[in-house]
MOPAC internal coordinates of N, CA, C and O (Angstrom, degrees):
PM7 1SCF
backbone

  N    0.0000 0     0.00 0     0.00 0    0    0    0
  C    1.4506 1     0.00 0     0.00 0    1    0    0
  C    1.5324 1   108.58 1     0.00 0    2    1    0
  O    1.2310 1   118.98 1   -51.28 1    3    2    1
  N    1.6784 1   119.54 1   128.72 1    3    2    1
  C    1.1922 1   106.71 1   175.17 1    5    3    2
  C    1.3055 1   109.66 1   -91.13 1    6    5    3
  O    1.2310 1   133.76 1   -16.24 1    7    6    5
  N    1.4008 1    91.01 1   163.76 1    7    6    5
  C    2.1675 1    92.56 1   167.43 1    9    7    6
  C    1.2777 1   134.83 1   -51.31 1   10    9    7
  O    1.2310 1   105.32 1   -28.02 1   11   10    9
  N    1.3129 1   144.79 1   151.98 1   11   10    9
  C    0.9213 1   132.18 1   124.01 1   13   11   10
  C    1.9829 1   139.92 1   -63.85 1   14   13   11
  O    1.2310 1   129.67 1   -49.60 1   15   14   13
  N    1.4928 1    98.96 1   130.40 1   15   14   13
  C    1.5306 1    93.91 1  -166.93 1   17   15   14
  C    1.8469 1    86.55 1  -114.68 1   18   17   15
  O    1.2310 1   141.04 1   -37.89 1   19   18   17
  N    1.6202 1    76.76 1   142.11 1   19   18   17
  C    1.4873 1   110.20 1   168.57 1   21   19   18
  C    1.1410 1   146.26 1  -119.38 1   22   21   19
  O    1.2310 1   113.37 1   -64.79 1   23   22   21
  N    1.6972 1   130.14 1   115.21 1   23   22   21
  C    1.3377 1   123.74 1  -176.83 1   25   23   22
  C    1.5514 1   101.62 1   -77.24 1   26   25   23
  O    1.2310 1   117.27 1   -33.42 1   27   26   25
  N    1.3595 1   122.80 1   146.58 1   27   26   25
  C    1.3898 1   113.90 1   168.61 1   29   27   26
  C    1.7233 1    90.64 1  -134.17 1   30   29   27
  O    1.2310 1   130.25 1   -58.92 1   31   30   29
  N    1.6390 1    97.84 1   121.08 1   31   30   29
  C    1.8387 1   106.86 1   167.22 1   33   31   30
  C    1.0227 1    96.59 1  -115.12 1   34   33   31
  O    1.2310 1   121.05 1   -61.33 1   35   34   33
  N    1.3077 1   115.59 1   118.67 1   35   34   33
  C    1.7223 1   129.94 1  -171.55 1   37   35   34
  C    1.0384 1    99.01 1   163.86 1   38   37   35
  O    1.2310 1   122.74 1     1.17 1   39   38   37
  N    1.6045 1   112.36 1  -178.83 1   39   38   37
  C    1.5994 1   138.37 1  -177.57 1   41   39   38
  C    1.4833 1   123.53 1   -78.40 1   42   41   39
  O    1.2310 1   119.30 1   -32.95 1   43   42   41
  N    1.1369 1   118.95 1   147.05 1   43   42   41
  C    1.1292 1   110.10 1   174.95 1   45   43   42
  C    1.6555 1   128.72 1   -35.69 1   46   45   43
  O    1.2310 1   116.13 1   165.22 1   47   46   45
  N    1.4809 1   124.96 1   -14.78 1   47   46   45
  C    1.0975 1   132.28 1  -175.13 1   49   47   46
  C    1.3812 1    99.31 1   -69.20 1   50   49   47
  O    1.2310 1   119.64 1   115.41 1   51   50   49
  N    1.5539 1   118.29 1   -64.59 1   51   50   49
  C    1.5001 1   116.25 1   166.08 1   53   51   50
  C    1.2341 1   124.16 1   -39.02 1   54   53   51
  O    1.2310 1   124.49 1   132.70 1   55   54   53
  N    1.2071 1   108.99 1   -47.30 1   55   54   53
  C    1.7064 1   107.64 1  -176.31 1   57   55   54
  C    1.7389 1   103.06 1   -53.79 1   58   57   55
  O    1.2310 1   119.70 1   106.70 1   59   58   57
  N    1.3366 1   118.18 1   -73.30 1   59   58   57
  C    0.9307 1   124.40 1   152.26 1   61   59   58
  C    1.8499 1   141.98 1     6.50 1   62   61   59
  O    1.2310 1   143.22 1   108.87 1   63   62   61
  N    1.2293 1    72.50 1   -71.13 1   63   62   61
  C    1.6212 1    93.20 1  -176.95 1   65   63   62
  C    1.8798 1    95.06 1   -59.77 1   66   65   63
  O    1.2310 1   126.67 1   128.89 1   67   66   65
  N    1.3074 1   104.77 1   -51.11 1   67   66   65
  C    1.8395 1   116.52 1  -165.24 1   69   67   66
  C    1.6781 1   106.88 1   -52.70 1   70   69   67
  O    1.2310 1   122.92 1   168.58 1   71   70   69
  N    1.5669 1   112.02 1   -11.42 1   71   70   69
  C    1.6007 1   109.98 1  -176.43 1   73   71   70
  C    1.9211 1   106.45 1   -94.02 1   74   73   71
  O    1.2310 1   131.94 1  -165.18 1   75   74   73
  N    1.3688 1    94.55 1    14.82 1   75   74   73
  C    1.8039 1    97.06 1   163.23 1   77   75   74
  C    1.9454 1   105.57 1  -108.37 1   78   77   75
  O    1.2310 1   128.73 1   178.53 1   79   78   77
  N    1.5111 1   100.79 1    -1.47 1   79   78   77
  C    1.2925 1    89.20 1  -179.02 1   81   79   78
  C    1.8935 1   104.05 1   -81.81 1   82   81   79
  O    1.2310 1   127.49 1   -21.78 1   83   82   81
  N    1.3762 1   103.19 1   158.22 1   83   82   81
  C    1.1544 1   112.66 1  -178.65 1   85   83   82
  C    1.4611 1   118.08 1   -58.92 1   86   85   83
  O    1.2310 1   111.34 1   -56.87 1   87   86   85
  N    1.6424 1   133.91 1   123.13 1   87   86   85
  C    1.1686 1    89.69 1  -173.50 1   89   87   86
  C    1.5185 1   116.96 1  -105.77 1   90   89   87
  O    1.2310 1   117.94 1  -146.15 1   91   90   89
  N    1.6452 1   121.52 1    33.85 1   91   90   89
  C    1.3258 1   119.54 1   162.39 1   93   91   90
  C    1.7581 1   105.78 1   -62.49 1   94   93   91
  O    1.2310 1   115.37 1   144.28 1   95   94   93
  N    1.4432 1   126.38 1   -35.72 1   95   94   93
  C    1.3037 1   129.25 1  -149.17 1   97   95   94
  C    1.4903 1   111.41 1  -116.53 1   98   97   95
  O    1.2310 1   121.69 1   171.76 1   99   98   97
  N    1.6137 1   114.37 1    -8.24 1   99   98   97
  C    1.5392 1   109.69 1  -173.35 1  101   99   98
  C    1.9328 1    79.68 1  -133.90 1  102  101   99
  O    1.2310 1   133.34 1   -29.71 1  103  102  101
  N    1.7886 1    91.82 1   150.29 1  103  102  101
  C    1.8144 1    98.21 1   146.12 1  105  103  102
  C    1.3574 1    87.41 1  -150.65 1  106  105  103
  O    1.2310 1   139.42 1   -24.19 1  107  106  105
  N    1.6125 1    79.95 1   155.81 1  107  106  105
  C    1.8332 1   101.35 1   176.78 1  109  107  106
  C    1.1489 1    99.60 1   -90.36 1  110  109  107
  O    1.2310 1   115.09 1   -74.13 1  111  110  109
  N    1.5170 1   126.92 1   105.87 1  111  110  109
  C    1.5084 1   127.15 1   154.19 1  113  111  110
  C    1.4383 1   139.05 1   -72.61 1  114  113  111
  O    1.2310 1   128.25 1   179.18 1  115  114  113
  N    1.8014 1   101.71 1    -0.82 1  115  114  113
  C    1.8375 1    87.08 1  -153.25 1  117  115  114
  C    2.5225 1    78.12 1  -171.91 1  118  117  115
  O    1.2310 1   124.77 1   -58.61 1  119  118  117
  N    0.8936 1   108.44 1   121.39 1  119  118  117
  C    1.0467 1   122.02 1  -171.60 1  121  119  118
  C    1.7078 1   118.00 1  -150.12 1  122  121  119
  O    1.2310 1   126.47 1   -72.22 1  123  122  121
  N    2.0130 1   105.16 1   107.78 1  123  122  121
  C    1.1441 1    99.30 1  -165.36 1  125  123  122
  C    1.6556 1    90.25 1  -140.27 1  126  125  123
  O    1.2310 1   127.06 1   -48.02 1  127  126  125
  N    1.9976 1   104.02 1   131.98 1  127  126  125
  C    1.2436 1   108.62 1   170.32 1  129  127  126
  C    0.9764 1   102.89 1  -115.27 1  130  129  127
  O    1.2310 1   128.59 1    -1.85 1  131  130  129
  N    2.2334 1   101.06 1   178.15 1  131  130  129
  C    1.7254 1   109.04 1   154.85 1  133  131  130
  C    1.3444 1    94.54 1    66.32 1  134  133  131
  O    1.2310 1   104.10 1  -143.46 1  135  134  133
  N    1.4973 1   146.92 1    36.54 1  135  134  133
  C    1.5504 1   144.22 1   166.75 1  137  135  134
  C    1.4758 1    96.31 1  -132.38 1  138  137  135
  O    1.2310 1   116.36 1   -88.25 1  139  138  137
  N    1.0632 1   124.53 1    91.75 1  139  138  137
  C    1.7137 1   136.87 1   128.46 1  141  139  138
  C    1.8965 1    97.99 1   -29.74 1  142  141  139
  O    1.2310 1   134.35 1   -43.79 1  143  142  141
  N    1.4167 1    89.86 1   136.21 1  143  142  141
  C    1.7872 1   127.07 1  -170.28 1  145  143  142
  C    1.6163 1    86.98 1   -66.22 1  146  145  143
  O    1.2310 1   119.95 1   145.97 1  147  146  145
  N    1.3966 1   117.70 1   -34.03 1  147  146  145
  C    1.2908 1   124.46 1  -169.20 1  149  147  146
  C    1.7987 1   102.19 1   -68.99 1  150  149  147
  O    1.2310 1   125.01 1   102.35 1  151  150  149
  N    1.2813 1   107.99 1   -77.65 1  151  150  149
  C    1.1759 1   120.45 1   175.83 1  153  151  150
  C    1.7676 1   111.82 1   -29.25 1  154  153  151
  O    1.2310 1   126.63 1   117.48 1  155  154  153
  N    1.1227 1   104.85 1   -62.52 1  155  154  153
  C    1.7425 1   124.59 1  -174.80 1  157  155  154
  C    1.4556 1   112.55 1   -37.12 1  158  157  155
  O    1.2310 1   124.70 1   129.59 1  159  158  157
  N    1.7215 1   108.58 1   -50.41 1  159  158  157
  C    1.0698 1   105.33 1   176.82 1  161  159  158
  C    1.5076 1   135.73 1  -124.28 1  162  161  159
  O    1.2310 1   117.78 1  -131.13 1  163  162  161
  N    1.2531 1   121.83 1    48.87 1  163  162  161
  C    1.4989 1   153.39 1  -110.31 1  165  163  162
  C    1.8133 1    92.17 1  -166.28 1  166  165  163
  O    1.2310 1   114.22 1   -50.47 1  167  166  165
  N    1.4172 1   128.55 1   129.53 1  167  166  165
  C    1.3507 1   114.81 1   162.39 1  169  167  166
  C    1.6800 1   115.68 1   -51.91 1  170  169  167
  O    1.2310 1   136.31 1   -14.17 1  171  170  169
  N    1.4031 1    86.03 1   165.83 1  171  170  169
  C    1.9773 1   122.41 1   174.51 1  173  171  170
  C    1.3070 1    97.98 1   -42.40 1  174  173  171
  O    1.2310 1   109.66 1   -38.49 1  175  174  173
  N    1.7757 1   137.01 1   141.51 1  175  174  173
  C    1.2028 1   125.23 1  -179.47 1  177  175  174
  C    1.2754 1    84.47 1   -97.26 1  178  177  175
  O    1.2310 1   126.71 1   -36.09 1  179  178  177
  N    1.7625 1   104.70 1   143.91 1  179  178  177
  C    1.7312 1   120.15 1   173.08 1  181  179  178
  C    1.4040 1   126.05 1   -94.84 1  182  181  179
  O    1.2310 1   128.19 1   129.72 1  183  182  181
  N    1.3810 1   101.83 1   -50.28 1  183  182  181
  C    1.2380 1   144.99 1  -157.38 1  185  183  182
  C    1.9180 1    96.73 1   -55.89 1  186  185  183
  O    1.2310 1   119.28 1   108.82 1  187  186  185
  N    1.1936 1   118.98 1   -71.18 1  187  186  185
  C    1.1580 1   126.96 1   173.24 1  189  187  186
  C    2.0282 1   122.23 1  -101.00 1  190  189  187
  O    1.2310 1   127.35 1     5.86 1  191  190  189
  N    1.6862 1   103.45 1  -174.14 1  191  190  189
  C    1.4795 1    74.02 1   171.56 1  193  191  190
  C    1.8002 1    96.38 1  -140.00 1  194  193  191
  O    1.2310 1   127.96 1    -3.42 1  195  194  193
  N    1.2080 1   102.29 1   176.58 1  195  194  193
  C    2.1826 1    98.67 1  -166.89 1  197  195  194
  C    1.0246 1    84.11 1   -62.00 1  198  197  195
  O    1.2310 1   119.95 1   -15.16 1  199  198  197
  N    1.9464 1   117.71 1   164.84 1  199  198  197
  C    0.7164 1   125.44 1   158.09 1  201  199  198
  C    1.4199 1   136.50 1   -83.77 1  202  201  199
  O    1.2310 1   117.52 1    -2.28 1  203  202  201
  N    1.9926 1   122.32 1   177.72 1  203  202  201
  C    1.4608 1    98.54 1  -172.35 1  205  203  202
  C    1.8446 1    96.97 1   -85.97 1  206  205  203
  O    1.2310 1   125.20 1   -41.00 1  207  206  205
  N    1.3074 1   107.61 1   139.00 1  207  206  205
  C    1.6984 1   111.87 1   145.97 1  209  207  206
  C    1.4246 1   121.11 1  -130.58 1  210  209  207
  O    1.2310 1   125.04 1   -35.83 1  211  210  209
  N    1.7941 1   107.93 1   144.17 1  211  210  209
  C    1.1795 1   110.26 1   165.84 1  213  211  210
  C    1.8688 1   131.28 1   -16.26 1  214  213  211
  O    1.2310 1   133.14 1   114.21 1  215  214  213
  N    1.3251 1    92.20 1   -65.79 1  215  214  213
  C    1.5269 1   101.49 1  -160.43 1  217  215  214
  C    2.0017 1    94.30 1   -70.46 1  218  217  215
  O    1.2310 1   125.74 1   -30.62 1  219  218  217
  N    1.6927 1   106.57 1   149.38 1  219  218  217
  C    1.2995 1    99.79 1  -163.07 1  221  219  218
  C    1.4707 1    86.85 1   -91.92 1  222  221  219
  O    1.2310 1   110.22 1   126.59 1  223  222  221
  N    1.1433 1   135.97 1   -53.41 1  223  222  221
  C    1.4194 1   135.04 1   161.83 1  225  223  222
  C    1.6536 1   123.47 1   -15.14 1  226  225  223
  O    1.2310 1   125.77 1   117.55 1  227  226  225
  N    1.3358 1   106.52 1   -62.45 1  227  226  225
  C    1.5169 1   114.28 1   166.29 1  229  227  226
  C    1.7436 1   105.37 1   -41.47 1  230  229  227
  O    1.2310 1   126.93 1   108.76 1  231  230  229
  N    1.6163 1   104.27 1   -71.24 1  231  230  229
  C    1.4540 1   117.40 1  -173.14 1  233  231  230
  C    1.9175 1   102.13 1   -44.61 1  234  233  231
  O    1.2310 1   124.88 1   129.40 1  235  234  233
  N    1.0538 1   108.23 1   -50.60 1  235  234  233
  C    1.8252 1   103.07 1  -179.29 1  237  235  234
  C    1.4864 1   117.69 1   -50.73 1  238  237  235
  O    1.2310 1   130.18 1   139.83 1  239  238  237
  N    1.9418 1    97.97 1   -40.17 1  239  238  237
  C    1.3315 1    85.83 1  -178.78 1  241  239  238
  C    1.5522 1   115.71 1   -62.38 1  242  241  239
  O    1.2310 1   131.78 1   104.18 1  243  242  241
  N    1.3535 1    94.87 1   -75.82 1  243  242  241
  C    1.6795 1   108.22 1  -175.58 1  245  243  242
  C    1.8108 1   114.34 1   -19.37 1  246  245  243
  O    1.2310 1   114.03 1   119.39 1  247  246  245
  N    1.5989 1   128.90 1   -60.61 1  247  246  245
  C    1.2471 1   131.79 1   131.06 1  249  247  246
  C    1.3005 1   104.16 1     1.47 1  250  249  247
  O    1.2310 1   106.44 1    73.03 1  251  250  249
  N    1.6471 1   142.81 1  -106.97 1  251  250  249
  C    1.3355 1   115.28 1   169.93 1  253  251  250
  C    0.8457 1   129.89 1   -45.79 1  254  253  251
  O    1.2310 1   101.75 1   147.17 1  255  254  253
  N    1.2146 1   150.91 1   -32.83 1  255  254  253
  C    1.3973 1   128.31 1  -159.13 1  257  255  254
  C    1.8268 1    93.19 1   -75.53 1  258  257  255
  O    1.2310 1   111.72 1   142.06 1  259  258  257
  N    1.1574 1   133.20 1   -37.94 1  259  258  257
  C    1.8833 1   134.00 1  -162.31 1  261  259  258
  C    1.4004 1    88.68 1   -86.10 1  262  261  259
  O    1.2310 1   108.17 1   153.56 1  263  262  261
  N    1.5847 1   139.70 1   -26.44 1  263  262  261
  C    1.4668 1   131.06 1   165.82 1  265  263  262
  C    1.4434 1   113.96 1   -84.60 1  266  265  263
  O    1.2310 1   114.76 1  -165.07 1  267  266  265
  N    1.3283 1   127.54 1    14.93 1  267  266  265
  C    1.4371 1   139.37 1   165.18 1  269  267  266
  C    2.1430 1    92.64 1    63.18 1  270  269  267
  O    1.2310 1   106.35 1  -153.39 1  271  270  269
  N    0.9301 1   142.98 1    26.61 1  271  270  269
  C    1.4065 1   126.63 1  -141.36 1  273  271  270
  C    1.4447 1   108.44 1   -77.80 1  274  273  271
  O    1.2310 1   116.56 1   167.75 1  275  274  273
  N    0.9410 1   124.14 1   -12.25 1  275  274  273
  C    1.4496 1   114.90 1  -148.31 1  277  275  274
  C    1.4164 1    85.55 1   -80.07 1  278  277  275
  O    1.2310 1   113.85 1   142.32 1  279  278  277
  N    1.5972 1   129.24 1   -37.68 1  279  278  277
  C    1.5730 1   109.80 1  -176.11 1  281  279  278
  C    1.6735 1   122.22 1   -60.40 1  282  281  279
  O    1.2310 1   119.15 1   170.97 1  283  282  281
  N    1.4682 1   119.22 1    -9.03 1  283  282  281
  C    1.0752 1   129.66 1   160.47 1  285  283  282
  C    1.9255 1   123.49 1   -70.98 1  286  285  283
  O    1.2310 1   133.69 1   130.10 1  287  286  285
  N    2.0146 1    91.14 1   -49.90 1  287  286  285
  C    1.1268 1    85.52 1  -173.72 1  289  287  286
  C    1.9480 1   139.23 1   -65.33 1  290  289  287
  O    1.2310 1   133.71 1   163.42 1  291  290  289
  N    1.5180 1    91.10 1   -16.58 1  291  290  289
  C    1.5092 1   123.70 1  -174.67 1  293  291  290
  C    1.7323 1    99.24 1   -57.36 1  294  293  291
  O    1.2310 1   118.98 1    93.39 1  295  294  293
  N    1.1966 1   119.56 1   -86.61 1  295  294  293
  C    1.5338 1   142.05 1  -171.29 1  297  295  294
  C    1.8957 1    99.18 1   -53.04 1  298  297  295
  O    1.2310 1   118.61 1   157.43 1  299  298  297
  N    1.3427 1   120.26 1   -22.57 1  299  298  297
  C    1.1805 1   128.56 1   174.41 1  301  299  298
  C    1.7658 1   119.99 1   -72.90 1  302  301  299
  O    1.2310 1   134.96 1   122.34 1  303  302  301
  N    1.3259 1    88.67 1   -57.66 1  303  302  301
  C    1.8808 1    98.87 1   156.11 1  305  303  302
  C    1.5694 1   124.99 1   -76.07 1  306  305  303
  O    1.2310 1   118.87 1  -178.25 1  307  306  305
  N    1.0190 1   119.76 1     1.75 1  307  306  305
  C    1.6277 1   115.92 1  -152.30 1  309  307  306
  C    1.5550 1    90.24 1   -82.72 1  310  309  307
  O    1.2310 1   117.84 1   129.92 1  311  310  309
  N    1.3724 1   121.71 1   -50.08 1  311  310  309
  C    1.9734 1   106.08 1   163.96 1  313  311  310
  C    1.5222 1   122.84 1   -28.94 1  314  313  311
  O    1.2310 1   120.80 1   119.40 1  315  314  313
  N    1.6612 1   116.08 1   -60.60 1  315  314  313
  C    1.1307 1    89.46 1  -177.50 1  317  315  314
  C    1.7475 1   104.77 1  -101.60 1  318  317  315
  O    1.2310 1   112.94 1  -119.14 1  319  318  317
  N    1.2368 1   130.93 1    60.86 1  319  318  317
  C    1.4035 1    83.53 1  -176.25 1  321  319  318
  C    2.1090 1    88.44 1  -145.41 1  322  321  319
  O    1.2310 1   123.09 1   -35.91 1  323  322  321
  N    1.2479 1   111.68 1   144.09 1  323  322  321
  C    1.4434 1   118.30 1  -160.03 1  325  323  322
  C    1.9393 1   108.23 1   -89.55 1  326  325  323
  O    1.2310 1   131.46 1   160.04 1  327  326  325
  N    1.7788 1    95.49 1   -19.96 1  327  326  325
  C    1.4671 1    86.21 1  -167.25 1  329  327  326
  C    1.5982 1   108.21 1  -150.86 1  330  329  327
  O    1.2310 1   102.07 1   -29.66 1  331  330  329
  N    0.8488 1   150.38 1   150.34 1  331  330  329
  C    1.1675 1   150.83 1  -157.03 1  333  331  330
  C    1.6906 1   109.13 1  -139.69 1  334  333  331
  O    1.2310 1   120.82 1   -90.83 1  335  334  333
  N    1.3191 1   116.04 1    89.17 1  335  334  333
  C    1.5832 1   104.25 1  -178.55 1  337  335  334
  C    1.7228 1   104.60 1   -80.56 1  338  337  335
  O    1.2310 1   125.73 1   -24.46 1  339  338  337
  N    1.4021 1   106.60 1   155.54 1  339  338  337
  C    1.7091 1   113.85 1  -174.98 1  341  339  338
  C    1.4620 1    91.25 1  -111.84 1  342  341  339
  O    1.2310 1   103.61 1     1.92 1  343  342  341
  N    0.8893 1   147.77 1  -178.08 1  343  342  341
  C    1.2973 1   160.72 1   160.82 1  345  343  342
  C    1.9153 1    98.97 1   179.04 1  346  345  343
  O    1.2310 1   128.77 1   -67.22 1  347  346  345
  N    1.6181 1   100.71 1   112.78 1  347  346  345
  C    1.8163 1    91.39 1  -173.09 1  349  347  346
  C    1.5957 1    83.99 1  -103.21 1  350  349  347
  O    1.2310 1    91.86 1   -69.00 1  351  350  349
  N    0.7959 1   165.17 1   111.00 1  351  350  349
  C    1.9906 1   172.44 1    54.50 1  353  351  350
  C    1.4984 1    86.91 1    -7.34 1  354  353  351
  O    1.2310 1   101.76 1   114.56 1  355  354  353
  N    1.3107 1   150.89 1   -65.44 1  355  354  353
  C    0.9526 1   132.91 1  -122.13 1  357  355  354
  C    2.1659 1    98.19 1   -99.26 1  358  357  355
  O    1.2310 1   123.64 1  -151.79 1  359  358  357
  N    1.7768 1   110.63 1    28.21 1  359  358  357
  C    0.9163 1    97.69 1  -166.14 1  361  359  358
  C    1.1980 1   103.10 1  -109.66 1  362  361  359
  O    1.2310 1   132.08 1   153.05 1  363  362  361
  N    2.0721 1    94.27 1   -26.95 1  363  362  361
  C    1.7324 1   114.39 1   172.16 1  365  363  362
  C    1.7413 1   110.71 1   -17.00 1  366  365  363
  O    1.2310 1   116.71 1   124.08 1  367  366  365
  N    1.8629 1   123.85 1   -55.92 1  367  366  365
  C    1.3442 1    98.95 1  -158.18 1  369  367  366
  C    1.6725 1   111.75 1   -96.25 1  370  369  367
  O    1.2310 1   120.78 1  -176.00 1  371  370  369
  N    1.0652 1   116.11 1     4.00 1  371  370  369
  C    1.1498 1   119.88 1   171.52 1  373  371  370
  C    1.4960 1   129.48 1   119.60 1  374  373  371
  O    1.2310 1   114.76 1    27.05 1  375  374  373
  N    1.0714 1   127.53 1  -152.95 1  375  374  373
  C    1.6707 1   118.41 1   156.33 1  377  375  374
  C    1.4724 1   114.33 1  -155.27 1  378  377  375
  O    1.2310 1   122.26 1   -22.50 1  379  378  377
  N    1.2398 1   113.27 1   157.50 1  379  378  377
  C    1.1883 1   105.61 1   175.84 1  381  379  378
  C    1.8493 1   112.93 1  -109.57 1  382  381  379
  O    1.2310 1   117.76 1   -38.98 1  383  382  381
  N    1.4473 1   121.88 1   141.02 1  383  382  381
  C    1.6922 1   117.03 1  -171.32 1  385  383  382
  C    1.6934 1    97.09 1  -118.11 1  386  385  383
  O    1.2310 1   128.37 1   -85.25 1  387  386  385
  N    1.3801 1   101.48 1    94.75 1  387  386  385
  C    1.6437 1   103.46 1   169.74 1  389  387  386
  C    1.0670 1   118.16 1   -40.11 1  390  389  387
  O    1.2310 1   114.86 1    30.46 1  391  390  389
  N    1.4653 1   127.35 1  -149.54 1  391  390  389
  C    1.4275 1   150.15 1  -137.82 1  393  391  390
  C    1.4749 1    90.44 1  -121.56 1  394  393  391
  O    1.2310 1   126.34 1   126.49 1  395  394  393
  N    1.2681 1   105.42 1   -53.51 1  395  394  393
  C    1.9291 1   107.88 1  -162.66 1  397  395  394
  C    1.7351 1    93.03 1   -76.24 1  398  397  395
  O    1.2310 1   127.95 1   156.29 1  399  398  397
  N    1.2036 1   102.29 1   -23.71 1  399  398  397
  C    2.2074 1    98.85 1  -166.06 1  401  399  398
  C    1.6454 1    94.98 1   101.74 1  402  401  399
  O    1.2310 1   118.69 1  -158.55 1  403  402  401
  N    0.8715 1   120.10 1    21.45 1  403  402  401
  C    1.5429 1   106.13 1   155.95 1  405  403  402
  C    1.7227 1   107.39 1   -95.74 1  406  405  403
  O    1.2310 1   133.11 1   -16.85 1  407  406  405
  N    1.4015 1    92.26 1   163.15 1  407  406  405
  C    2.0778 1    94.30 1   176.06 1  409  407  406
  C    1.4599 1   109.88 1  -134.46 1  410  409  407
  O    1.2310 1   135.16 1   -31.16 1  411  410  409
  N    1.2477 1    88.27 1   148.84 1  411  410  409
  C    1.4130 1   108.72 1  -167.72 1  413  411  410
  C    2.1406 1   107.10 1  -104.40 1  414  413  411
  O    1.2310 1   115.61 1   -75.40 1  415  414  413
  N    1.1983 1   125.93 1   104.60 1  415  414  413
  C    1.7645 1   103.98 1  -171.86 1  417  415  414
  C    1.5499 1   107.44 1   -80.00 1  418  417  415
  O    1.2310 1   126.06 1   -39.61 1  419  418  417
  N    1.6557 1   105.97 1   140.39 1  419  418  417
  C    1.1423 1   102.24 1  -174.31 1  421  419  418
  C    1.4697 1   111.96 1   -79.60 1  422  421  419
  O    1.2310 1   117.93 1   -66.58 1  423  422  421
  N    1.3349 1   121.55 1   113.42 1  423  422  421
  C    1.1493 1   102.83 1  -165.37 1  425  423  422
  C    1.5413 1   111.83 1  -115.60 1  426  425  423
  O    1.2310 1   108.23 1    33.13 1  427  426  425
  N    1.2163 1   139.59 1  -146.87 1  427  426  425
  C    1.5415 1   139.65 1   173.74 1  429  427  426
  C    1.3018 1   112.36 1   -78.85 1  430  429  427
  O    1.2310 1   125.89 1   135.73 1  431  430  429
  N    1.3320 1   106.29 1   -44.27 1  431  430  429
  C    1.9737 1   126.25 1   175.36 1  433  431  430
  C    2.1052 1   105.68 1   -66.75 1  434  433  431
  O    1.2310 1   129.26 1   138.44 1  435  434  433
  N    1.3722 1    99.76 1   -41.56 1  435  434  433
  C    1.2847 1    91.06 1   158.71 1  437  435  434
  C    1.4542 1   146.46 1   -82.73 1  438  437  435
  O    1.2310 1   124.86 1   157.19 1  439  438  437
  N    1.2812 1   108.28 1   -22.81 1  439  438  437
  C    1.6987 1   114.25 1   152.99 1  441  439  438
  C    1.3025 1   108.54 1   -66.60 1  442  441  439
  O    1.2310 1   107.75 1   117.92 1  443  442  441
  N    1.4920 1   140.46 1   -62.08 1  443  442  441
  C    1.0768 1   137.05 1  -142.04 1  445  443  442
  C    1.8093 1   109.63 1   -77.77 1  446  445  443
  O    1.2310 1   125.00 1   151.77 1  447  446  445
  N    1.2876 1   108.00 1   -28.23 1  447  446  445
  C    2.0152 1   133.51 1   169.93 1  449  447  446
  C    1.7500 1    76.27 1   -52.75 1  450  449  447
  O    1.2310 1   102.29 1   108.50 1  451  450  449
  N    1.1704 1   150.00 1   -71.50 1  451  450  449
  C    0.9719 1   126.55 1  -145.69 1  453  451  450
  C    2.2489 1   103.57 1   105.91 1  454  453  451
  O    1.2310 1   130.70 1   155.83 1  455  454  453
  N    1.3300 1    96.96 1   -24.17 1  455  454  453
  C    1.5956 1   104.24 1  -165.92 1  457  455  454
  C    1.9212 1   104.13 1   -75.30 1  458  457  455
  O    1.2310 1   129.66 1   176.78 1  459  458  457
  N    1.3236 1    98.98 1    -3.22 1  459  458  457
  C    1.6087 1   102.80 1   172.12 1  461  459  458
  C    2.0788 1   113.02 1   -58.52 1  462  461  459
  O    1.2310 1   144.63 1   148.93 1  463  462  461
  N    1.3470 1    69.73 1   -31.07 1  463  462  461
  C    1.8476 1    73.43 1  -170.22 1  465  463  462
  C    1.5447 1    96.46 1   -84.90 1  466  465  463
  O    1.2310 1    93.09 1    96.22 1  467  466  465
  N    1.1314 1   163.71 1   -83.78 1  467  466  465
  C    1.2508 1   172.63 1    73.65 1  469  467  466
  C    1.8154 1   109.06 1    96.86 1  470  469  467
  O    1.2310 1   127.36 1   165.86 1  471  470  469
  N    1.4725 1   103.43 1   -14.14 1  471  470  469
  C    1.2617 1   101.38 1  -146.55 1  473  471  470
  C    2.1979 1    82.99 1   -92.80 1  474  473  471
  O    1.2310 1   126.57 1    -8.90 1  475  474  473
  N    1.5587 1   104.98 1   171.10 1  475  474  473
  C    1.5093 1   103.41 1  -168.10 1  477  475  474
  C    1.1225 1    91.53 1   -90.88 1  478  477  475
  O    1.2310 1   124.54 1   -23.70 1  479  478  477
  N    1.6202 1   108.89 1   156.30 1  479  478  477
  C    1.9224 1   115.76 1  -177.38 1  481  479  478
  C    1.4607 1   102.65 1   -75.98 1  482  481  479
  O    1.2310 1   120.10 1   180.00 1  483  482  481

């Protein structure tokens, strides 16, 4: 029996949750947080750039979320990958739509950077 492989775009809860899956029958191939549906599919933010945070994980996300990636990353995995969990949590804080029409999601890593305030009206 082969595996099932899984993208999970969602919150850490999903991520999370996926380490009770068995792992003869599931792998996580493809794992994307902190991207609002908005952000995802919305151009590259120009205008400014993510901010720095400690955690390198945090820093990766945010990195996608201002490179919009996930509309790349989807169609990129879709060969190998059997299932795609959604989990939208990450829409709860909102988003922000610059000047050019790109978006920025407001996320926890972006309040807490301090770069929430900084950003242009």
């Amino acid at each position: 029996m082969s595996k099932t492989n899984v993208f999970i775009y969602g919150s850490c809860v999903s991520r999370d949750t996926f380490e009770h899956f068995d792992p003869q029958h599931f792998a996580l191939t493809q794992y994307v947080a902190r991207q609002s549906a908005l952000s995802a599919y919305t151009r590259p933010v120009e205008l400014i750039s993510p901010p720095h945070v400690a955690s390198r994980f945090q820093q990766r996300m945010l990195a996608g979320d201002f490179q919009s990636s996930l509309q790349h990353l989807v169609p990129e995995a879709g060969p190998t990958t059997d299932l795609v969990l959604v989990d939208l949590i990450d829409e709860r804080l909102g988003a922000y739509v610059l000047p050019d029409g790109s978006v920025i999601t407001r996320s926890m890593e972006l309040i807490n950077s301090g770069a929430e305030r900084q950003l242009p009206e």
